[in-house]
PAZAPA-4460 file (N, C-alpha, C; in steps of 0.05 Angstrom, whole numbers, plus 32768, in hexadecimal, padded with zeros to 4 digits):
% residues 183
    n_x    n_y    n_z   ca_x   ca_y   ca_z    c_x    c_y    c_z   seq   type   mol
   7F10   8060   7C43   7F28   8068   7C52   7F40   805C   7C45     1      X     A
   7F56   8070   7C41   7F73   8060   7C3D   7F89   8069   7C4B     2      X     A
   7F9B   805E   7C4C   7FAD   8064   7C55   7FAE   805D   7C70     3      X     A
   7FC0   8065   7C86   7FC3   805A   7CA0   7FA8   8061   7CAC     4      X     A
   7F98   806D   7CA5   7F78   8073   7CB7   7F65   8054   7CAC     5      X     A
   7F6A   8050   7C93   7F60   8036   7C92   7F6C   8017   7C9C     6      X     A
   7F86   801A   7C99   7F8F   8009   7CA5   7F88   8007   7CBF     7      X     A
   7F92   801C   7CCF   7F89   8016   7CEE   7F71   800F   7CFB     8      X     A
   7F5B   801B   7CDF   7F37   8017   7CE2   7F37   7FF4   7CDA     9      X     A
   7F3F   7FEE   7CC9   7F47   7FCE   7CC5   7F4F   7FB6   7CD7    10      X     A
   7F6E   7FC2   7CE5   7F6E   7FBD   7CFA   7F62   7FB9   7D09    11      X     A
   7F57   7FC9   7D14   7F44   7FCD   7D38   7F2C   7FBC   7D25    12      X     A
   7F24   7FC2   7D15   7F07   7FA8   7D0E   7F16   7F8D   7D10    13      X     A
   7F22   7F86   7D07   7F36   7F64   7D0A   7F36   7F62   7D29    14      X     A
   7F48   7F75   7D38   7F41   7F69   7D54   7F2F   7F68   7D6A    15      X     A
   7F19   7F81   7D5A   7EFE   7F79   7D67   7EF0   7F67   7D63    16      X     A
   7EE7   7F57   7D42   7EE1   7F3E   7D45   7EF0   7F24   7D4E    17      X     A
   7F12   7F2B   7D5D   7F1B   7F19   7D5F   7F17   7F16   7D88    18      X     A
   7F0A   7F28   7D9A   7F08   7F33   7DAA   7EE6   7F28   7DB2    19      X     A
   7ED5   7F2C   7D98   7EBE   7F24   7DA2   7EBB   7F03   7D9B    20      X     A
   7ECC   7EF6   7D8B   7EC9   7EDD   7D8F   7ED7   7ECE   7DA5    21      X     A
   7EEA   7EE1   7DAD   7EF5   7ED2   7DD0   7EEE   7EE1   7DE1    22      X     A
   7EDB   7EF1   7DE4   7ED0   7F06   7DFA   7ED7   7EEC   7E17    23      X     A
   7ED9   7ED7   7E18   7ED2   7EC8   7E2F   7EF4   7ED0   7E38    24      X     A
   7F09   7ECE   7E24   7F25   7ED3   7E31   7F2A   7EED   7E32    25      X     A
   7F20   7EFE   7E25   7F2C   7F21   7E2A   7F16   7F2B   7E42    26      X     A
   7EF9   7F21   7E48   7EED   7F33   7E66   7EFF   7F33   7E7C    27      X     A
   7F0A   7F16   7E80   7F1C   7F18   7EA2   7F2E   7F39   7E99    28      X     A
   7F42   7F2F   7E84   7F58   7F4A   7E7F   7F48   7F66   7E86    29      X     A
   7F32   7F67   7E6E   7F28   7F81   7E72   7F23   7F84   7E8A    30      X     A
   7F10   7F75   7E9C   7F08   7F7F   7EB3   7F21   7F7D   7ECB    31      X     A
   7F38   7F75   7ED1   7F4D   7F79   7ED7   7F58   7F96   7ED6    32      X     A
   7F53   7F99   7EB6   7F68   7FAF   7EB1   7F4C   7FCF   7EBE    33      X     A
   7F33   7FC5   7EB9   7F20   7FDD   7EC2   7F25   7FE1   7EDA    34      X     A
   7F2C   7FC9   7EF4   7F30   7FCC   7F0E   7F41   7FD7   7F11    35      X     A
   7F5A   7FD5   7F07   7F70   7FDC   7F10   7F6E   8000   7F07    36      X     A
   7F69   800B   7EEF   7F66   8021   7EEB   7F4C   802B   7EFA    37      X     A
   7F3E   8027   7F0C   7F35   802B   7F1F   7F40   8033   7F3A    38      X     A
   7F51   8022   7F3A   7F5B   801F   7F58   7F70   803D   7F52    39      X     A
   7F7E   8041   7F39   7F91   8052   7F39   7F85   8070   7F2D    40      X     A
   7F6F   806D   7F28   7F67   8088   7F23   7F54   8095   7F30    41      X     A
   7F3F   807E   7F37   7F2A   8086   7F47   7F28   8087   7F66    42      X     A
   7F34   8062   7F70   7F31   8069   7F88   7F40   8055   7F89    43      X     A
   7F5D   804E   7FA7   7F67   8043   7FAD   7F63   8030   7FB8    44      X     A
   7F47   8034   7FC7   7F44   8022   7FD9   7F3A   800A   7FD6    45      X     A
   7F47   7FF1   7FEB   7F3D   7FD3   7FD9   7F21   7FD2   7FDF    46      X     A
   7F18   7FC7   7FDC   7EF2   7FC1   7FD2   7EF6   7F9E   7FD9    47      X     A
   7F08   7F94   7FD8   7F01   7F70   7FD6   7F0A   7F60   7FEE    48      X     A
   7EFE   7F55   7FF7   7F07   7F42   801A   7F26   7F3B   8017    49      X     A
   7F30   7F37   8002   7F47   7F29   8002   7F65   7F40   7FF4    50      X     A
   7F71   7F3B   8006   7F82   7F53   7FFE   7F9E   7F3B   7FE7    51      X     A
   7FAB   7F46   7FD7   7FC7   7F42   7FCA   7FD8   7F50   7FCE    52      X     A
   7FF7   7F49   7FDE   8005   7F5B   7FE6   8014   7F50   7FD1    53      X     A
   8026   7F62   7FBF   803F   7F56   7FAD   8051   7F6C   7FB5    54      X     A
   8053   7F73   7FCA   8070   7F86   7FD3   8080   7F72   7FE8    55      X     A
   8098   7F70   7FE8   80A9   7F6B   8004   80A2   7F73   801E    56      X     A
   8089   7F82   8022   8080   7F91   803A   8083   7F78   8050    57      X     A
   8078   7F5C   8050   8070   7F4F   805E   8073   7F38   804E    58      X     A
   8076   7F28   805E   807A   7F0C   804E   8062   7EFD   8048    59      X     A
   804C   7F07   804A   8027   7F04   804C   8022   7F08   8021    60      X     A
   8018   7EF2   8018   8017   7EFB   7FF8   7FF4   7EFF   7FF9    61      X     A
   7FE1   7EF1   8000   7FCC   7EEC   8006   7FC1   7EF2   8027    62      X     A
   7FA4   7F03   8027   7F9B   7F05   8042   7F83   7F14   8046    63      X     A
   7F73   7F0E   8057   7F5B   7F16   8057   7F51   7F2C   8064    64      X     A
   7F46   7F3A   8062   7F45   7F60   8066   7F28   7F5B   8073    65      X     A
   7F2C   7F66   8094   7F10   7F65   809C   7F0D   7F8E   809F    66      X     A
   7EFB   7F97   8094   7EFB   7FAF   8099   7EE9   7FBD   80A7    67      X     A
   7EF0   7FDA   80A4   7EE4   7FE6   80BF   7EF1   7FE7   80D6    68      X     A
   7EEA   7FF9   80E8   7EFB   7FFF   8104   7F02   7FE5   8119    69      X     A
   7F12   7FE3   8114   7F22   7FD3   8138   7F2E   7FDA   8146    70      X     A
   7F2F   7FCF   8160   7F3B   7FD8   8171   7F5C   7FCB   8172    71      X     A
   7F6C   7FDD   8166   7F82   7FCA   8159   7F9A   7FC9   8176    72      X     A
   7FA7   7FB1   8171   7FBD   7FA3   8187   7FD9   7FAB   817A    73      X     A
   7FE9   7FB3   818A   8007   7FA9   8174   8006   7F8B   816B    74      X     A
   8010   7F89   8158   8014   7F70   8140   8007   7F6B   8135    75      X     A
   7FEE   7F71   813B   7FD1   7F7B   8121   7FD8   7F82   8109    76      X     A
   7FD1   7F69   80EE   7FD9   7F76   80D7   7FBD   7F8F   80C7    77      X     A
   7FCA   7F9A   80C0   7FB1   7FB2   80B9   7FB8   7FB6   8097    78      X     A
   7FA0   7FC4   8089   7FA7   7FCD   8078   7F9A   7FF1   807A    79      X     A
   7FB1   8002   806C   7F9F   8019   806D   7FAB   8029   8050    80      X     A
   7F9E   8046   8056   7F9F   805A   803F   7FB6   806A   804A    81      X     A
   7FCF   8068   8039   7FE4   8078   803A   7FDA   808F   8031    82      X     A
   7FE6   80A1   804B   7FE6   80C2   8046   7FFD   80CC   8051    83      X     A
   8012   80BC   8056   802A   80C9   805B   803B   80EC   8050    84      X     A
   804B   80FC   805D   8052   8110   804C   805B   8102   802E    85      X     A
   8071   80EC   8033   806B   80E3   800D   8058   80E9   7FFE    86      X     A
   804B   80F2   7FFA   8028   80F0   7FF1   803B   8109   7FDC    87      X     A
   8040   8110   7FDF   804C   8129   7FDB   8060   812C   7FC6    88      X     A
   8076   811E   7FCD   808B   8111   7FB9   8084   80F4   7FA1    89      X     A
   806F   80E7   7FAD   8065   80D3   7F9D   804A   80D2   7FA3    90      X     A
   8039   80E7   7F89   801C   80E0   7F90   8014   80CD   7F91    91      X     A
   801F   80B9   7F7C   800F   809E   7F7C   8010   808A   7F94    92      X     A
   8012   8098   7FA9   801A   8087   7FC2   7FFA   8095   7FCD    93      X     A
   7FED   80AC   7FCE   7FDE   80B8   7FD8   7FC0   80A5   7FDD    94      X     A
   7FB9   809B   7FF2   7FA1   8088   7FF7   7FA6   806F   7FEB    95      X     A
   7FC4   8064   7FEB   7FC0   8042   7FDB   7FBE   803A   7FFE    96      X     A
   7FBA   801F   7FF0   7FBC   8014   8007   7FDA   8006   8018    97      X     A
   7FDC   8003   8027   7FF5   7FF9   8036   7FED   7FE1   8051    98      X     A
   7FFB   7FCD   804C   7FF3   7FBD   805E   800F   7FB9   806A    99      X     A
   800C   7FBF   8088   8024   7FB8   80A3   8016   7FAA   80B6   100      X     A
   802C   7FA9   80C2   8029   7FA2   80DF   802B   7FB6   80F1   101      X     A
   8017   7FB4   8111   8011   7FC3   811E   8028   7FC1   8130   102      X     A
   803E   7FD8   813D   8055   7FD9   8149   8057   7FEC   815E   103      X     A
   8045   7FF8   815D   8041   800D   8174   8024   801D   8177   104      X     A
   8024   801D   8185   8003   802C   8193   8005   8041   81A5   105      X     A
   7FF0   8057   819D   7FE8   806F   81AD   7FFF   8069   81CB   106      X     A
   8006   8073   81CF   800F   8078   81E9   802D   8069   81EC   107      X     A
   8036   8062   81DA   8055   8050   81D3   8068   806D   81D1   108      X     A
   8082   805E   81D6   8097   807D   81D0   80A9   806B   81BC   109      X     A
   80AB   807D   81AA   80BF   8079   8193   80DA   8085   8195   110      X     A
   80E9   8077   8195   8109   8084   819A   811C   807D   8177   111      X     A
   812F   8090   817F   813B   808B   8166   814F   8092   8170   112      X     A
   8169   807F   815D   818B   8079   8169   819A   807D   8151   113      X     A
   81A3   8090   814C   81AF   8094   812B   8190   8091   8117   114      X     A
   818F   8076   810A   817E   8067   80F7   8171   8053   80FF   115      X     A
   817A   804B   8120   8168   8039   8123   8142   8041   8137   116      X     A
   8137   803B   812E   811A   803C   813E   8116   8029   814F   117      X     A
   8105   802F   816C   8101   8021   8182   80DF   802C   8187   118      X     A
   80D9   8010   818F   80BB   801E   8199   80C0   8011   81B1   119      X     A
   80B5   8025   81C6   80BB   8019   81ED   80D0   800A   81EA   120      X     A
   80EA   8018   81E2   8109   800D   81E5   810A   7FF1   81DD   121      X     A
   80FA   7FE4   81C2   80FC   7FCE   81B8   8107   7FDC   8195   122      X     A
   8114   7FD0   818E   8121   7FDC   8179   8109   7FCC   8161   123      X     A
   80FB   7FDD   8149   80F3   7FCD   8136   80F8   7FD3   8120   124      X     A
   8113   7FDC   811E   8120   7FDD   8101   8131   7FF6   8102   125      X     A
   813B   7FFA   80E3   814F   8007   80DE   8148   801D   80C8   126      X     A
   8148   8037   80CD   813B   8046   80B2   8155   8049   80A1   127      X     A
   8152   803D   807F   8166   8048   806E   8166   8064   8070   128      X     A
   817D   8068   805C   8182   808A   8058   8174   808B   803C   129      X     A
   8175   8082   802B   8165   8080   8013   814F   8074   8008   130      X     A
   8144   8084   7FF4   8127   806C   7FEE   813B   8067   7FCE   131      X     A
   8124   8054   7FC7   8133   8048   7FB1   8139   8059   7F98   132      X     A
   8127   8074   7F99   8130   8082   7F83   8145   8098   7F87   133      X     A
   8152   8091   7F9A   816E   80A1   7FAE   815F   80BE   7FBC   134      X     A
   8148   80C0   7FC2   813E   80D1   7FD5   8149   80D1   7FF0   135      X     A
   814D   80E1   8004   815C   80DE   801F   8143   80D5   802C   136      X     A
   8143   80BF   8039   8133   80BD   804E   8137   80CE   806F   137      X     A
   811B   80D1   807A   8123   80E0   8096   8111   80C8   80AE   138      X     A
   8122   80BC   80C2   8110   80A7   80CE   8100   80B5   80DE   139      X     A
   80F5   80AD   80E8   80D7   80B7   80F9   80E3   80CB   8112   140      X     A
   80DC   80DC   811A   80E1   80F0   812A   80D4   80E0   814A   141      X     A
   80E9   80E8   8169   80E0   80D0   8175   80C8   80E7   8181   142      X     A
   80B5   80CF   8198   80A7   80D7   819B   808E   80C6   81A9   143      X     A
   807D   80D8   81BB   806A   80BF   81BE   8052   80BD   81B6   144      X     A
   8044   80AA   81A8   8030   80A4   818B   801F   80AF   81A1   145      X     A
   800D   80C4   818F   7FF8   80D1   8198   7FDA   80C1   818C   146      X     A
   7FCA   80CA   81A1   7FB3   80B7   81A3   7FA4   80B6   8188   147      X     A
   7F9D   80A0   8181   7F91   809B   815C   7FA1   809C   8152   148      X     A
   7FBB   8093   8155   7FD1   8093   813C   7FDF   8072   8149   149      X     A
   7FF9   8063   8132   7FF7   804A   8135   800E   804C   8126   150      X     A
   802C   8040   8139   8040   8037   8123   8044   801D   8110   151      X     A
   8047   801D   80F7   8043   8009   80EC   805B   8009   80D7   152      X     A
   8060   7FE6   80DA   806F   7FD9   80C8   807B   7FC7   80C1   153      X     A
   8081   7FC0   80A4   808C   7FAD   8098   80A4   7F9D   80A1   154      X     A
   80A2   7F82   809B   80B5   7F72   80A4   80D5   7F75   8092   155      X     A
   80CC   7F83   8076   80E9   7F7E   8065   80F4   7F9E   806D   156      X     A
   8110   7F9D   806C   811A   7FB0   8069   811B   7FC8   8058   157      X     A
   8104   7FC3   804A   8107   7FD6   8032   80E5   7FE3   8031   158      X     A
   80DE   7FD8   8047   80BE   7FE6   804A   80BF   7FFD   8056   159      X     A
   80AC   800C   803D   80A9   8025   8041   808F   802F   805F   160      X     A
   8097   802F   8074   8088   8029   8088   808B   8049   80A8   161      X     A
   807F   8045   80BD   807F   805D   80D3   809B   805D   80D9   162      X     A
   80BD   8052   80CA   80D2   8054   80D0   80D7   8071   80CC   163      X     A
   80C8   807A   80B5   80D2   808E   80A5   80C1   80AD   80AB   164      X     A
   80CF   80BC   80A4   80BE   80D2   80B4   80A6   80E0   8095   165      X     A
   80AC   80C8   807F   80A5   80D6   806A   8090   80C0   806C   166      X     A
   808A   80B3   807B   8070   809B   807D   805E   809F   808E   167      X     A
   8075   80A3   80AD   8066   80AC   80C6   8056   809C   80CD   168      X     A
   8045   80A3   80E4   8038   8092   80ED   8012   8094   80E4   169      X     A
   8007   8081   80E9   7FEC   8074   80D9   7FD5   807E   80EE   170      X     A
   7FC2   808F   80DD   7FA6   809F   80F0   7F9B   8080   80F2   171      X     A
   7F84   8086   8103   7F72   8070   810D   7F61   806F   80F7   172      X     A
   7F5D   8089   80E7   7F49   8087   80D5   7F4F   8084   80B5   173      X     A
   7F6F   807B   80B2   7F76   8075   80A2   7F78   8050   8097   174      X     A
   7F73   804B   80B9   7F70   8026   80B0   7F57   8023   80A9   175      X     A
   7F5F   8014   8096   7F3F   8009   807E   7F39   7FEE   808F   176      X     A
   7F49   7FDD   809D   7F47   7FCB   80A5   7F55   7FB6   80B7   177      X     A
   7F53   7FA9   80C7   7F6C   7F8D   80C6   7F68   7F82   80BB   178      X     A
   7F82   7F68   80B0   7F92   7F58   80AB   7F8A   7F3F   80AE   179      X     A
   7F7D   7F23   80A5   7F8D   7F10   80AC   7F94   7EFD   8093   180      X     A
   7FB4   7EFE   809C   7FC6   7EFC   8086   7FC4   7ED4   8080   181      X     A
   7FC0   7ECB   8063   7FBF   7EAF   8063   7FD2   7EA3   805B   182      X     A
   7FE9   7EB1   8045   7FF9   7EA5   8045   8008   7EB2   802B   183      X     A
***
């Protein structure tokens, strides 16, 4: 071989023997990087007791995921499979997971005042007009949560959560689990 086909065949042999004499430091990476291209191509859903939140959703970085059906309370942290209409505008939102807080239950009435949201005339936030890639947001339409459905959401202002009518509110059969958050 010459030319750039041998070079690059040269190459890739140098960093394969350089790969199998530290196989002990490149498995974590590889198997990191196999999970993660898992999670984003195959299946979203977490598989491990312990959840990592790295969004502003909640102030929770670390927490432990008991799964399967509960009988969930408001303030129940949950995690589930986003299927919001977003699904739509941003596939890659389609079955990730989302971890909130539980804010309203089957039989609650949701009111809305301009931008602000109320569940049973307790106000729990404020829907922006925009998402961050200047999309118009629309807040949740009012209403009262019909049975197997669950308003849920984030403590930061910028959580994409049931404020919005493009998030809505959470099936029973969309929670993978509760919450308990360690820290």
């Amino acid at each position: 071989m010459s030319g750039i086909a041998g070079r690059l065949a040269r190459h890739f042999a140098d960093f394969a023997h350089h790969v199998r004499g530290r196989w002990y430091l490149y498995l974590p990476v590889f198997a990191i990087w196999g999970f993660a291209y898992l999670r984003l191509f195959v299946d979203p859903t977490p598989r491990m007791p312990v959840l990592f939140n790295w969004t502003p959703s909640l102030p929770y970085c670390v927490a432990l995921v008991r799964y399967g059906p509960h009988e969930l309370q408001r303030g129940d942290f949950v995690v589930f499979a986003f299927a919001g209409e977003a699904r739509n505008a941003y596939p890659g939102l389609n079955g990730q997971p989302f971890f909130k807080v539980v804010r309203g239950l089957p039989g609650d009435v949701i009111t809305v005042s301009g931008r602000v949201v109320a569940v049973n005339g307790q106000s729990v936030g404020t829907a922006k007009t925009h998402a961050f890639d200047r999309r118009p947001l629309d807040p949740i339409a009012p209403m009262v949560i019909p049975p197997g459905h669950y308003y849920v959401q984030g403590t930061s202002t910028d959580s994409f959560d049931s404020r919005y009518r493009a998030s809505g509110l959470v099936r029973a059969e969309q929670v993978l689990g509760t919450v308990l958050p360690l820290f």
